[in-house]
C-alpha positions in Angstrom: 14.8 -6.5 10.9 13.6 -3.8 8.6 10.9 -5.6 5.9 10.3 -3.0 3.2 7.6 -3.5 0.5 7.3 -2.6 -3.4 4.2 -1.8 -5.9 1.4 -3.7 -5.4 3.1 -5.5 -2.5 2.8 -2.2 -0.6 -0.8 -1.5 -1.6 -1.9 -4.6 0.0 0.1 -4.9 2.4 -0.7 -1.0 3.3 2.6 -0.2 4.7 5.4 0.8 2.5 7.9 -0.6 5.3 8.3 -1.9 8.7 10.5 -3.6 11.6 9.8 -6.7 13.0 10.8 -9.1 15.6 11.3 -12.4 13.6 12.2 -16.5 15.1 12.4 -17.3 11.2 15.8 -18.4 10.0 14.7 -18.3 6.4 12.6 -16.0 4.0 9.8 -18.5 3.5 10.1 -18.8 7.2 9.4 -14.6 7.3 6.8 -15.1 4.8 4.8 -17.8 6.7 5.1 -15.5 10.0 4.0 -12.2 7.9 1.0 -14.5 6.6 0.0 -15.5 9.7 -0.8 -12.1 11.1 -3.7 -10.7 9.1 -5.6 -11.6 5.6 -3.6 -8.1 4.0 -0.3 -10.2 4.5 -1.9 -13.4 3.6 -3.4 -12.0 0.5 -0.2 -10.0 -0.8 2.1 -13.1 -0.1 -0.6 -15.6 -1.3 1.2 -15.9 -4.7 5.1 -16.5 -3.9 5.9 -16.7 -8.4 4.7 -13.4 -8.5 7.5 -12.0 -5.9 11.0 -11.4 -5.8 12.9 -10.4 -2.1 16.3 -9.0 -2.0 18.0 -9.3 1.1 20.3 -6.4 1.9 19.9 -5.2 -1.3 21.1 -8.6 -3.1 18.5 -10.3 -5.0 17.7 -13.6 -3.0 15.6 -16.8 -2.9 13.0 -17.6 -0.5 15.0 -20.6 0.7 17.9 -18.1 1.5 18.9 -17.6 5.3 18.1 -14.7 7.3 21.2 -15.0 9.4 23.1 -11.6 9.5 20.4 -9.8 7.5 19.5 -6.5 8.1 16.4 -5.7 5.7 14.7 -7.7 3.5 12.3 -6.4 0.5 9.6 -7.7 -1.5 8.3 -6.8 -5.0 7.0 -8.1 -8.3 9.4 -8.8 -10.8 10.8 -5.9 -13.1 10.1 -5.6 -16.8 12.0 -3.3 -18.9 11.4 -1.1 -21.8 
C-alpha cells in the first residue's frame, strides 16, 4: 500500500511517501503500526485531531477499513483564504 504524507506530516515524518506491508484492517490500525516503528512516526502521529487521511483520494476517518485500498495520505486540515 502506498502511504503518502502532507506538510508538516512529511517534515517529521522525513519521507514525502512510501509503500508498506501492512496486517492493519483499519487506519488507526496503520497509524498504530506506523507509530510503532520509530519516535519520527510516533511524534508526527502523536496528535490524531490535528490530521486528516484520505483513502484513495476520498477523505476518510480513522475508523475507516483498509480493505481494497490502494494509498492512503495524511495531512493537517486545510484552511482557505
Amino acid at each position: 500500500m502506498d502511504i503518502l504524507y502532507f506538510a508538516w506530516v512529511r517534515e517529521r515524518v522525513g519521507l514525502p511517501k512510501e509503500k508498506v506491508e501492512t496486517n492493519a484492517t483499519t487506519v488507526a490500525q496503520l497509524v498504530d503500526e506506523l507509530r510503532a516503528r520509530e519516535e519520527r512516526y510516533d511524534v508526527a502521529f502523536s496528535d490524531l485531531s490535528a490530521l486528516r487521511v484520505a483513502l484513495d483520494q476520498e477523505l476518510s476517518d480513522f475508523d475507516a477499513s483498509l480493505e481494497g485500498v490502494r494509498e492512503v495520505a495524511f495531512f493537517p486540515p486545510m484552511t482557505g483564504g
